[in-house]
Each structure stands twice: as C-alpha cells, then as structure tokens.
Steps between C-alpha positions, in 0.01 A plus 500: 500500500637890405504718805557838459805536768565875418137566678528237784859641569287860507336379799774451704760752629864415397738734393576536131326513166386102339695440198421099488303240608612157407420115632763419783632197705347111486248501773179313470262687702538859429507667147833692604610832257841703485412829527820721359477914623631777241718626720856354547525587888160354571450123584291270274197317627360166560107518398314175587125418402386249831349180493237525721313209374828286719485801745125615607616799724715716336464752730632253771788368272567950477519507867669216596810649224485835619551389859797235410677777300460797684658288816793431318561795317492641860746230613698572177558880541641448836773294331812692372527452155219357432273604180122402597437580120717183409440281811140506552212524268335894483146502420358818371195630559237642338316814452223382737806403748430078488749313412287333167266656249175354365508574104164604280448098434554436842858331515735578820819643453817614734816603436865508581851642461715307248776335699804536192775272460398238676587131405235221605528144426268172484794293546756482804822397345750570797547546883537839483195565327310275768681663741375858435131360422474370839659818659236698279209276669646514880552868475136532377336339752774617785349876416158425504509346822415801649251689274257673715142430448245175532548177299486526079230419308515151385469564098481148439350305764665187639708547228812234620229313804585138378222403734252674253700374231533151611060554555478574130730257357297227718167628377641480111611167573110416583341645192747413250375793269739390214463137511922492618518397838520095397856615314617671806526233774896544539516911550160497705650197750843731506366848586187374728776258678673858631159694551571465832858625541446767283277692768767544739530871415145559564509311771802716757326809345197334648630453814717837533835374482546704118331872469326637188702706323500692162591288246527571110378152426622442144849526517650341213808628385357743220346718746815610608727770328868500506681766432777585205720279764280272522442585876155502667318811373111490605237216541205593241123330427367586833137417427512158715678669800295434789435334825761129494768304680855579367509133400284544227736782365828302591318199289425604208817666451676201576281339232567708232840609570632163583367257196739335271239479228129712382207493739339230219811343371364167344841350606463395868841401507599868409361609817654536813596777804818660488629504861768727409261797351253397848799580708578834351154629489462402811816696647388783302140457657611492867761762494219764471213318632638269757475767778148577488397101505438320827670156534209270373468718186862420415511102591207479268641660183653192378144353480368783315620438149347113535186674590470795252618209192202291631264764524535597152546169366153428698355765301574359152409138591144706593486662219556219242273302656237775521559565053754770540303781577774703712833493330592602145589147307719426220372149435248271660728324704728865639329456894541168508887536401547792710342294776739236470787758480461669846427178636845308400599885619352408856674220520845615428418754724450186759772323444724786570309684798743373772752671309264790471467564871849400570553839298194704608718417867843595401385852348352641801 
C-alpha cells in the first residue's frame, strides 16, 4: 500500500525538512520507512505504520515505550560521554504531544530518530560479538531496574507463560484441527515428557524467590545495534518490553545467539549449542546485570535458554498441528522442521547444562 510519508511526517514534530521516504529494515510486524531530512545537520527518521491487529492497544504499547526510554535516556545523560541519541531509541512526538498519530484511514503511526552507522547482525560469528550482545542486554535491564512508576502494561499477554502455552498445545492435541497429530507421536511424547520441568521459572516467581522485572522479551540478536566497533550501541524493538523474569530475556538470547545452525535447519545434525559463544554472552550479561540480580535469579540462568528453546519450539509444534495459522511458512512442512530444530537444540542444550552452570558459577 502507498502512504503518503511527507504528510504523516507533517504530523509529527522533528527537526528538518522530509526529502525521502523509503521501505527500511526486515521486520515482520511493522511496515517500517527511512525518513531522510533536507538538511545535512538534522537527523533522519524512522517512520513506522503499527500493527495493531498483533497489538490491540496502541496507546498502551505508546506508554509502555515512552516510559522505558525516557528512564534511560535519564540514566544515559548522567553518564559522561554518553550520546542518548545513539544509545537509546528517541521517539518524537507529535503535534497533539502523543507519542503516535492516527492517519485519515485510520492507521497508527510513531516515530523516531535514525540511529546512523550502526551495524546489526542475524548471525553471531565470534565471542566478541556475543560478548557485547550480552553486555547490551545486562546493561538494559540493570537501568531499568529502577524506573519509577507501577508495573508495564503487558502488550502481549502471557506472552512467554509456558503454562498457557503448554494449555493450548494440549487442547490442539485434542481437536486435531489438521488431521496431523497421528504423524507427530515422537515430538508430542518429547516436549509433553518436559512439560513439567519447564515450569520451574513460573514456579520461584510463584513462590517469591525471583521478582518481576522489566524485560524486553524478544531478544534475539538483531534487536541489538553495534556500533562502527562493533561494540554494544542500543537495544531497539521495544514493543514486547513488559512485565517478565530475566530468564526469559537471558533465554532467548542464548537461543539465538548460541545456535550452530538456522532456527528451521532441516539438518538436525547441523544443530547444536555453542558453549563457547554461551560463555561469552553470558560474561558480557553479568558484568552489567549481575549486581542488580538476587542469588536465585543467577543459579537459574543456565536453565533459561532450555526453557525459552522449548517455549518456542512448543509454539510451532501448536501451530502445525493447529494448520499454521500463526507463523509465516515457506512450505507445508517449515513448523514441523523448525519444531524438530529447537528441540535437538534443547537437547544439546541438556547435555551440556552441567557445564553451563559450572560457568554461570565461575563468572560471578
């Protein structure tokens, strides 16, 4: 669909003249737009159409961003050195002073500063590079672990509660909308056989021993920006930060960060942890967040990437067997093959988690 930027950027109040509009990035939710300003000594924008058909209260998703980044461009200033243009995202309002617009067809829009030479990657190829993603995450939640204020809104409900997702996986199981379950006796025996396990998280949070925190919630490795250095830079895509357990942050990191091969590699044997890039991350995670968790928190994080890998390999074994209504497929078989994938992932995961905690131990 054509958009006519020029008069949604009008809306708004950045500095500088639009020049530009153009498609930007590889996300799958938003439609996402370069904005680029006349001026040479103005920045350039990011312009994003939302997707409130995944996200029903935009206004809640608004406040829950203006919040996060106000607190840490706070934190930020009273750093020497630091540029909060560069390490945190800078939303800009608009003329009616929200933080989104509502266009003439009725399409929400918000807007933020261009963060330039930046280098971000789907792929971790070294130790260094897991090194500064985890430092990126820690320091993230380490500065939000004082913002004033009550709880976020949850934007997604129950959004990583593999209770609830256990519930619907069950309940597929029973009506067999797609005629698959007979095919599927091996993965459902495997991830029902750890159902249990798996709701250990839930369980201390349950019981007090692990507070609610702010979490981002989706923090594979793309969501962070490196800088020309490739050093940390600023964590971006804040729309699932909201009420969590750092586990489920620690997780999926670990799970993207840490795979030898593609989150559907067809290949099982392709598949596998890399303790070296979990170590790394890991020291980069703790050195900024490992003085604002309590002692539970931190003997649990080498449990977190065998939950978070579960989790989402839960959600595609639901999803094939409910006719692949949730995620985008490539063929008719892609959840069923990325279901196998972060299962054999799960279990490389197992067979090193002694080694796991042995280094969780040593780096604290």
């Amino acid at each position: 669909m054509n958009y006519d930027l020029k008069e949604i950027f009008g809306l708004f109040t950045p500095e500088g003249t639009f020049l530009t509009g153009e498609p930007y990035g590889s996300g799958h939710i938003h439609d996402t737009f370069l904005v680029k300003t006349s001026e040479g000594d103005k920045d350039d924008y990011i312009l994003q159409r939302l997707n409130n058909k995944i996200f029903k209260n935009i206004p809640e998703l608004q406040q829950n961003i203006e919040r996060v980044t106000v607190h840490l461009n706070h934190k930020l200033s009273n750093i020497p050195g630091s540029d909060t243009k560069r390490e945190c995202l800078t939303l800009i309002s608009a003329k009616d002073g929200k933080s989104w617009i509502v266009d003439k067809d009725g399409n929400y829009w918000r807007m933020y500063i261009f963060i330039s030479n930046h280098r971000s990657y789907n792929i971790v190829d070294s130790t260094d590079k897991a090194f500064e993603g985890g430092k990126a995450i820690g320091r993230f939640q380490a500065m939000l672990a004082d913002m004033p204020g009550g709880p976020l809104h949850e934007t997604i409900p129950m959004f990583h509660n593999i209770e609830n997702r256990l519930a619907i996986l069950n309940q597929k199981i029973t009506e067999n909308p797609a005629g698959r379950v007979a095919d599927l006796t091996h993965e459902i025996k495997e991830y029902l056989g750890r159902g249990e396990e798996m709701k250990t998280i839930l369980k201390l949070g349950r019981a007090g021993k692990i507070p609610s925190r702010i979490t981002h919630n989706d923090t594979k490795f793309n969501n962070i920006l490196l800088d020309e250095n490739d050093k940390a830079l600023c964590v971006i895509d804040l729309d699932t930060v909201m009420p969590g357990y750092v586990h489920y942050d620690f997780g999926d990191a670990i799970r993207t960060v840490t795979n030898t091969a593609a989150e559907d590699e067809k290949d099982l044997s392709k598949v596998e942890m890399n303790i070296d890039l979990f170590e790394s991350y890991a020291r980069g995670y703790l050195s900024e967040a490992g003085k604002t968790l309590n002692e539970t928190e931190i003997e649990y994080l080498a449990f977190a990437p065998k939950l978070i890998t579960y989790t989402i390999g839960v959600r595609f074994l639901t999803d094939f067997i409910d006719g692949d209504n949730y995620f985008k497929i490539h063929h008719p078989m892609h959840n069923l093959q990325r279901t196998r994938a972060q299962l054999k992932l799960v279990m490389s995961m197992e067979m090193q988690y002694e080694n796991m905690k042995k280094i969780i131990k040593k780096l604290v």
